[in-house]
C-alpha positions in Angstrom: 101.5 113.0 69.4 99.6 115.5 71.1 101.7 116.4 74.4 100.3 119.4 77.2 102.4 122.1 78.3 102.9 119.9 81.8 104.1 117.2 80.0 106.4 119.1 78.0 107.1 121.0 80.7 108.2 118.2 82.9 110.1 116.0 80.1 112.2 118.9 79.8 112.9 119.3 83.6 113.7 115.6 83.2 115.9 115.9 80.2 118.0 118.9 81.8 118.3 117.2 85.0 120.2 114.0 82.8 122.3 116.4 81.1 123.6 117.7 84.3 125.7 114.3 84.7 126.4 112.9 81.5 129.3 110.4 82.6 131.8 111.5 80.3 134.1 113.1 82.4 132.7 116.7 82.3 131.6 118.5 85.4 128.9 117.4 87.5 126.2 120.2 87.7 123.9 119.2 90.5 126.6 119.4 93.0 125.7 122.6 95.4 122.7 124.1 96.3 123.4 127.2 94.1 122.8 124.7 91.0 119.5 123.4 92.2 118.4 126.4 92.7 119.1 128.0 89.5 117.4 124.4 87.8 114.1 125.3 90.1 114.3 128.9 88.9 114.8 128.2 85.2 112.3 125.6 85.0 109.8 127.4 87.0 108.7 124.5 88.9 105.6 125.8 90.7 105.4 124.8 94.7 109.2 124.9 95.1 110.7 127.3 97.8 113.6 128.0 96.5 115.0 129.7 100.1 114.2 126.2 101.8 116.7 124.5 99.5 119.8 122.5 101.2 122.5 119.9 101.1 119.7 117.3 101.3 117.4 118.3 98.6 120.9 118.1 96.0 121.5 114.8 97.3 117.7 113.5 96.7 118.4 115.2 93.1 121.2 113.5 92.7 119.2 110.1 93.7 116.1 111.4 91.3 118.5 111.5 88.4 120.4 108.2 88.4 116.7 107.2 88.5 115.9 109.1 85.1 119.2 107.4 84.0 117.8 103.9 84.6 114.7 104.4 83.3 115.9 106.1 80.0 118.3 103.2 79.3 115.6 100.8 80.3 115.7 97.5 77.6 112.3 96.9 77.9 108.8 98.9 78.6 108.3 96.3 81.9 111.9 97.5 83.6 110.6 101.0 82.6 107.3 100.8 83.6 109.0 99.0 86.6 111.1 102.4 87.7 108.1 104.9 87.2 105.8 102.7 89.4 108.6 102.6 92.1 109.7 106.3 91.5 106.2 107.7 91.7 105.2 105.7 94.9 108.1 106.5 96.7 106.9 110.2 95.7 104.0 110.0 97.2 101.9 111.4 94.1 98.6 113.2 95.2 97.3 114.4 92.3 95.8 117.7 92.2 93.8 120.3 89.5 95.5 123.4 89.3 95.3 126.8 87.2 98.2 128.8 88.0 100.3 130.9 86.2 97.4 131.7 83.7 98.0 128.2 82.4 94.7 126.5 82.1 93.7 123.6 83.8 96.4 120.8 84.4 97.1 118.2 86.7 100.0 118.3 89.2 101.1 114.7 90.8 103.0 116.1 93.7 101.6 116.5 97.3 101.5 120.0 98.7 105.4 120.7 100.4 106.4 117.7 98.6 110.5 117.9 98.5 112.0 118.8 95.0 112.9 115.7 94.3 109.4 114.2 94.8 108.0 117.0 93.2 110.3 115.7 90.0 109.8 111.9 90.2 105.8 112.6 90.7 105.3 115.3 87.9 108.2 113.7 85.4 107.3 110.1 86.5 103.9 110.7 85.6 105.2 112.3 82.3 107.2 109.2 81.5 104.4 107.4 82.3 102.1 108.8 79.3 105.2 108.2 77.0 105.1 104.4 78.0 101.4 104.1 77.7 101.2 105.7 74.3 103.7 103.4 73.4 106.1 106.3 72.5 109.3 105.5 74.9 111.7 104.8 71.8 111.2 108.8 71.4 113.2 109.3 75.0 116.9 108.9 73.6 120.7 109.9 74.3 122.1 111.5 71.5 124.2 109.1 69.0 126.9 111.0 68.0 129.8 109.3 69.6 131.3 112.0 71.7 127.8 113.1 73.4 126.0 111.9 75.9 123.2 114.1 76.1 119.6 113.4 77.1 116.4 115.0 74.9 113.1 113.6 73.5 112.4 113.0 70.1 109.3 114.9 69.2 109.4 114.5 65.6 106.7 113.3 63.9 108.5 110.6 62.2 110.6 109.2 65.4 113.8 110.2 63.3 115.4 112.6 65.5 118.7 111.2 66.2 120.9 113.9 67.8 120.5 116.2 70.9 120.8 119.2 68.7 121.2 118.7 65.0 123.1 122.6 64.6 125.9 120.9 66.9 126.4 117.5 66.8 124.5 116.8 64.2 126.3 119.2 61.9 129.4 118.1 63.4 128.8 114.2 62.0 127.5 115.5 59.1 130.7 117.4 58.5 133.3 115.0 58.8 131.4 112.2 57.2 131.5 114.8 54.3 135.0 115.4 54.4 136.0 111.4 54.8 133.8 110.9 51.8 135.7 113.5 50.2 138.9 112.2 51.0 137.7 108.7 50.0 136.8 110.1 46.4 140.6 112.3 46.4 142.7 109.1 47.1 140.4 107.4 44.5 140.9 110.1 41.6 144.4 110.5 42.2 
């Protein structure tokens, strides 16, 4: 699946923004203006003044990423397709050619001074939006090991990707399925 740099780009803001809240108990982090403004820095989200940021714009985040949450445990591509529509209307997308940055020409969704939040839900709606039309939405996933809750896009070629990061819980599951088989095959043997 071919995939631009704004699409990757933007299913990355999208996939970050989930992982700030992953239900589990762990620490919220989209909870004060300090963390929304080190997600705009980090994901150099072109259009954002950072300075402008308040209590608000963490709130709308807030809003943007129970969104994301819906859509990425979505049963069907209808209630999906259902949430972008909404999400990117709300937005108020305005689509737009840009070459900034030295990045060739793309397409933003957002309207100029759009909010971050509709800057998010126009630029990663639009995002989810090609993933549902190329029929590739199975390849937006939570991570399956049990303990991990953790949002990321399969881009394998195969669709196989199964864990957020396969060094850490992947390994992990690999591990101690090893070491139960192995303690399977020691109360066998002896």
């Amino acid at each position: 699946m071919l995939i631009s740099h704004d699409t990757r780009c933007a299913l990355s803001a999208t996939v970050d923004l989930l992982n700030t809240s992953l239900g589990d108990g762990s620490p919220d982090g989209m909870t004060t203006v300090e963390q929304l403004r080190d997600f705009v820095e980090s994901h150099n989200l072109s259009g954002v003044q950072v300075g402008a940021l308040g209590e608000q714009d963490v709130a709308d985040m807030r809003a943007t990423r129970e969104l994301f949450a819906r859509l990425f445990a979505a049963e069907s591509d209808r209630e999906a397709a259902e949430l972008i529509n909404a999400m990117v209307a709300e937005a108020g997308t305005t689509p737009q050619l840009t070459d900034h940055d030295g990045h060739d020409w793309h397409v933003h969704y957002f309207a100029p001074g759009a909010s971050i939040a509709d800057h998010l839900s126009a630029d990663c709606g639009m995002a989810l939006a090609f993933f549902l039309v190329a029929g590739e939405r199975e390849r937006l996933r939570r991570c399956d090991a049990p303990d991990c809750r953790r949002a990321f896009v399969d881009l394998s070629r195969n669709r196989s990707r199964r864990y957020c990061d396969s060094r850490t819980c992947g390994n992990r599951l690999h591990v101690a399925a090893y070491r139960a088989r192995q303690r399977r095959s020691a109360a066998h043997t002896g």
